[in-house]
C-alpha positions in Angstrom: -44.0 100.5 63.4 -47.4 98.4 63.5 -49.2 101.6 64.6 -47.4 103.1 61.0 -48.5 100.3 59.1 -51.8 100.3 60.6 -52.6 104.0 59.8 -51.0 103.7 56.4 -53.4 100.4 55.9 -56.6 102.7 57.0 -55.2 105.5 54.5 -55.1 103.5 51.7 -58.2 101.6 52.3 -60.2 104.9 52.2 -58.3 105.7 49.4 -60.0 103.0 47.3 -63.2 103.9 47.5 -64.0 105.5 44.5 -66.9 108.3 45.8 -64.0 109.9 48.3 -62.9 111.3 44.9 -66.4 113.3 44.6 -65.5 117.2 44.3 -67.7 117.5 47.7 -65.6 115.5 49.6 -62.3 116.8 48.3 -61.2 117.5 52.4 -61.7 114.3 53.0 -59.3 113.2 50.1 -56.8 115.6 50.7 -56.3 114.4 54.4 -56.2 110.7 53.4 -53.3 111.9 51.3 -51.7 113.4 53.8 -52.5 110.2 56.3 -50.6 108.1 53.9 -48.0 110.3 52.9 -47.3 110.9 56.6 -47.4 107.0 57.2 -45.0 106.3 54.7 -42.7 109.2 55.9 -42.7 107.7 59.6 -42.1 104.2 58.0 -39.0 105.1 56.2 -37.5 107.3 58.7 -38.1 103.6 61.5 -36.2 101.6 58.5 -33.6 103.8 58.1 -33.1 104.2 61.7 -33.3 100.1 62.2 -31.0 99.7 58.5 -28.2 101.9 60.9 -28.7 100.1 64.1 -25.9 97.3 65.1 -27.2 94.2 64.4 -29.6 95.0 61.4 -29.5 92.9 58.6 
């Protein structure tokens, strides 16, 4: 889960710099996207599986 919330940290950080929305860098933007977006996937799935698990609150 830290390892998720690290990478989805980094994502986002690169995500706020304003020039990685230049039109030559668009790859660059694009996989960020993806970074996060795959981030946030692996996040929700480790709730959902910790929401289900005996003992979760």
């Amino acid at each position: 889960m830290e390892k998720l919330n690290a990478q989805l940290a980094q994502a986002e950080e690169k995500l706020g710099d304003s020039e990685l929305y230049d039109q030559s860098r668009k790859a660059e933007l694009t996989a960020c996207l993806q970074q996060q977006a795959s981030a946030k996937s692996g996040l929700e799935e480790v709730r959902n599986g910790m929401a289900g698990s005996p003992g979760a609150a």
